[in-house]
BAFI-3210 file (N, C-alpha, C; in Angstrom, 3 decimals, decimal comma, padded with zeros to 6 digits):
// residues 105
n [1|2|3|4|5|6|7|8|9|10|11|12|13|14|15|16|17|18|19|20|21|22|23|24|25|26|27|28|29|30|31|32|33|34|35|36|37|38|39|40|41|42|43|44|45|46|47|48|49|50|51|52|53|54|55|56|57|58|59|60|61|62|63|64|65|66|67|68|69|70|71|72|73|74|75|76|77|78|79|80|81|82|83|84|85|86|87|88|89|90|91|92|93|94|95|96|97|98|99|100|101|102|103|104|105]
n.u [073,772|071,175|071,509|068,574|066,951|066,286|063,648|062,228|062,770|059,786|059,289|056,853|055,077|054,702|052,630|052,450|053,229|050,597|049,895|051,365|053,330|055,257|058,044|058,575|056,475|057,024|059,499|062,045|063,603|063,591|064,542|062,655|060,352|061,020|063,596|064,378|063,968|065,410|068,390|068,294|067,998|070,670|072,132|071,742|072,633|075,174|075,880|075,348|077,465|079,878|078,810|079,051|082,191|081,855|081,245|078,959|077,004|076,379|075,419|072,926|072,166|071,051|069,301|067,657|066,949|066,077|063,777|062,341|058,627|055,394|053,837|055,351|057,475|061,142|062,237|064,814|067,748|069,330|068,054|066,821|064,167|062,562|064,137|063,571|060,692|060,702|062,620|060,707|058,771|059,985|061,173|058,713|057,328|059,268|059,105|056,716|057,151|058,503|056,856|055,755|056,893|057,576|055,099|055,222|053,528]
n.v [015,733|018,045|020,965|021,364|018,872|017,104|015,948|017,472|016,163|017,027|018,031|019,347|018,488|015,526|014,239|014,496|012,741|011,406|012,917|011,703|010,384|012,089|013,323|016,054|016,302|014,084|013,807|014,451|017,934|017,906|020,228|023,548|025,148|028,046|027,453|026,893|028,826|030,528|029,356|029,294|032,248|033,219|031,289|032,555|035,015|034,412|033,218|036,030|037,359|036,125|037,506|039,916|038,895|038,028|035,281|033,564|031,154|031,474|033,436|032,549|031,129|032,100|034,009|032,183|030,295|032,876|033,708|031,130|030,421|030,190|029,419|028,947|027,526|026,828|023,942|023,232|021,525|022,741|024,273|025,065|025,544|023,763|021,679|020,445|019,581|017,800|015,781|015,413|014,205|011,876|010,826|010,323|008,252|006,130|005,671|004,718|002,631|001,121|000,652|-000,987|-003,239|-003,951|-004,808|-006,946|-006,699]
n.w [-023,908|-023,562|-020,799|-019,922|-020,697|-019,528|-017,132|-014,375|-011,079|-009,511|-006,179|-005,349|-006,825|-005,780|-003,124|000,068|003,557|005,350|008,337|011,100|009,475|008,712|008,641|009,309|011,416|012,825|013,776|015,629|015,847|013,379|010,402|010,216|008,392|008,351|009,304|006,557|004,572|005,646|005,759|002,603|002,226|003,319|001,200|-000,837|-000,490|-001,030|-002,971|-004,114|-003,580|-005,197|-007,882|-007,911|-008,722|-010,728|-011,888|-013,479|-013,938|-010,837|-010,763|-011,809|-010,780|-007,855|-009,086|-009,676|-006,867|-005,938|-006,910|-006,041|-005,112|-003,503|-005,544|-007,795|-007,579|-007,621|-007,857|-007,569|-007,026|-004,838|-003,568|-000,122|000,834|-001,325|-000,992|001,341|001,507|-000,421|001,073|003,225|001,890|000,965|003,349|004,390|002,903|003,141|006,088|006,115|004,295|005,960|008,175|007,250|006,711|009,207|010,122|009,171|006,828]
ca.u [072,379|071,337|070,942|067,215|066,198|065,891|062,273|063,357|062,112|058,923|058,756|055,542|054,401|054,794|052,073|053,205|052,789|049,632|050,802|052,110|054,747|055,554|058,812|058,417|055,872|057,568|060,906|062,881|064,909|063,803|064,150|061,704|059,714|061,918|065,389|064,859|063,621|066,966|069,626|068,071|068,855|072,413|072,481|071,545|073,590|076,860|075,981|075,139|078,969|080,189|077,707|080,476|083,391|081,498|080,118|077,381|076,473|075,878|074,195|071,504|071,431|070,800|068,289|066,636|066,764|065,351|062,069|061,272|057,847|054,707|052,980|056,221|059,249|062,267|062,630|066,433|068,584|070,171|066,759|066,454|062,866|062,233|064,637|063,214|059,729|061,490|062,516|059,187|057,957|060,940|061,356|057,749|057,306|060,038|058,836|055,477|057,225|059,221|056,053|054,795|057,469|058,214|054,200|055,167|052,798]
ca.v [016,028|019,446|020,654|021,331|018,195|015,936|016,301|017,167|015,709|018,042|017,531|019,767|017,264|014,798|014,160|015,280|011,965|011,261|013,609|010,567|009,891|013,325|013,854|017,463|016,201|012,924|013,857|015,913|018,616|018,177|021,448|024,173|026,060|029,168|027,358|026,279|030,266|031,182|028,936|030,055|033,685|032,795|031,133|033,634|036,235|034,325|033,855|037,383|037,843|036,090|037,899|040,851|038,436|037,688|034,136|033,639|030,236|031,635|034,553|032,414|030,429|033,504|034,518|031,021|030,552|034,426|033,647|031,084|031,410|028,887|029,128|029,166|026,793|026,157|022,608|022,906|020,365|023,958|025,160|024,331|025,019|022,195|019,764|020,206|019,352|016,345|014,860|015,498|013,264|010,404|010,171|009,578|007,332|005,167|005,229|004,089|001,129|000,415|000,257|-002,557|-004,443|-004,247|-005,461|-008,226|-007,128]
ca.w [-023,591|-023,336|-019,062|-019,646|-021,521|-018,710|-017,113|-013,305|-009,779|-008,740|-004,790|-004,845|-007,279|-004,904|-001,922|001,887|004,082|006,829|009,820|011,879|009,031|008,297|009,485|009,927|012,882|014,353|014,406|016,698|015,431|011,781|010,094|010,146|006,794|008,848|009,210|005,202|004,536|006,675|004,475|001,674|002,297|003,350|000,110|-002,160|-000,173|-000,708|-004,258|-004,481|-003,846|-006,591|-008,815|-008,433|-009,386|-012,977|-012,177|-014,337|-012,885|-009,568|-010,952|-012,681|-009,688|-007,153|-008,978|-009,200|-005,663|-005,290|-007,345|-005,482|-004,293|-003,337|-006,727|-009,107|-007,073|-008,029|-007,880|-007,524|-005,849|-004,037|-002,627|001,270|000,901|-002,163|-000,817|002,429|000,644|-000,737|002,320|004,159|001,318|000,760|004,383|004,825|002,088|003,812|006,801|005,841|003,709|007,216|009,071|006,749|006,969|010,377|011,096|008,171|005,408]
c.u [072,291|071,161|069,446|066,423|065,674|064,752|063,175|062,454|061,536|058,549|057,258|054,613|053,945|053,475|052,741|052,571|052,081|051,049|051,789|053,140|055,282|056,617|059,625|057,122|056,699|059,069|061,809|063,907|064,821|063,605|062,641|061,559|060,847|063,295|065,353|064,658|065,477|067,861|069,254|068,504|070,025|072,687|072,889|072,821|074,909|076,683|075,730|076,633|079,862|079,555|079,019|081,813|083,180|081,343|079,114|076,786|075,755|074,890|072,950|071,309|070,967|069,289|067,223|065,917|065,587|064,009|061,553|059,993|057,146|053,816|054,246|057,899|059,916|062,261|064,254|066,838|069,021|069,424|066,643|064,934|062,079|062,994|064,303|061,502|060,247|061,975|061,377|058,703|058,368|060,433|060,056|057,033|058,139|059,525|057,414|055,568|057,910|058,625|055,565|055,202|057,564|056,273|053,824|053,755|053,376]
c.v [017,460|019,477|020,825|019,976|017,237|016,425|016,338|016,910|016,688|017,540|018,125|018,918|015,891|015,201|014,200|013,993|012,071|012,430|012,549|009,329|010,728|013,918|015,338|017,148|015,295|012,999|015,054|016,244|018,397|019,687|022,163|024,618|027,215|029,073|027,240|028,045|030,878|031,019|029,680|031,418|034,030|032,345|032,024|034,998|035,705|034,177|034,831|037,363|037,465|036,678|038,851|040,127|038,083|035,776|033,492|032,480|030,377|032,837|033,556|031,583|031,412|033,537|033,231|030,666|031,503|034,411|032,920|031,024|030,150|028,511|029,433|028,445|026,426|024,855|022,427|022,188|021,675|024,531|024,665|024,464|023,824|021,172|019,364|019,350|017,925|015,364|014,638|013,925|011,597|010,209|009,845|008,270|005,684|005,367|004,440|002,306|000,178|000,082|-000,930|-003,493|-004,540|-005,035|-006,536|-008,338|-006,331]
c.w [-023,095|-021,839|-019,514|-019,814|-020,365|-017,373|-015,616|-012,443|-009,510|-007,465|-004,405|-005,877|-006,366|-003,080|-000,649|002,441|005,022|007,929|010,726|010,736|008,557|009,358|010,160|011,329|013,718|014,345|014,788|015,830|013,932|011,412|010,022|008,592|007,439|008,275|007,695|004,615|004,741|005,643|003,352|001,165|002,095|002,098|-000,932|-002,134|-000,741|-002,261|-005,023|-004,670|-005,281|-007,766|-009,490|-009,127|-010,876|-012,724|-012,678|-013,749|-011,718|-009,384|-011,449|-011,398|-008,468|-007,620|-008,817|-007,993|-005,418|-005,848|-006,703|-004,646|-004,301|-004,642|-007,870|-008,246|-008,529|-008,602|-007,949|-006,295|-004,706|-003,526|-001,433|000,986|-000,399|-001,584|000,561|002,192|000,266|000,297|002,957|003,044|001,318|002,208|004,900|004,047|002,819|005,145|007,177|005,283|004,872|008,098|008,745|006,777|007,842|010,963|009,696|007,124|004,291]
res [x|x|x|x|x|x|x|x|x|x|x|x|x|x|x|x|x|x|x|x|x|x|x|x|x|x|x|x|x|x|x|x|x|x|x|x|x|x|x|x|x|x|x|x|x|x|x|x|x|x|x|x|x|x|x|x|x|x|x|x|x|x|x|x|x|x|x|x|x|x|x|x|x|x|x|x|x|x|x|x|x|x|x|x|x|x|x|x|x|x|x|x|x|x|x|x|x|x|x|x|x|x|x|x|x]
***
């Protein structure tokens, strides 16, 4: 199967849960939009380095990373700011389906 062919998980596709299951509000110490900004950087920088060793992989991923922006993401598994996006959503999704069961509907 070719890598493109398979349609891929859009987390900005995906709806952001009510504030009070949005675990960028109710839980301590979940990452910031900053800290995912931050890694990101660090990312790119360290696959900047291999860029010089002739990596091509890490070059196309670099730049992937480096485009993106709020009107043109990524969607890569390797983006802190999409997979941070992606959790915000799973983990509120589940905690919404954990509220229903836990008040048995």
């Amino acid at each position: 199967m070719p890598r493109n062919s398979a349609r891929p998980f859009g987390p900005w596709q995906q709806p952001l849960p009510a504030e009070e299951h949005d675990p960028g509000f109710v839980l301590p110490g979940f990452e910031t939009k900053s800290d995912a900004k931050s890694r990101r950087a660090d990312r790119v920088k360290l696959l900047e380095k291999s860029r010089v060793e002739g990596c091509q992989e890490h070059h196309e991923l670099a730049d992937r990373l480096s485009a993106c922006r709020p009107h043109g993401r990524c969607n890569s598994g390797a983006c802190p700011i999409c997979m941070r996006r992606a959790r915000r959503w799973f983990v509120g999704a589940a905690i919404v389906v954990l509220k229903e069961i836990s008040h048995g509907g």
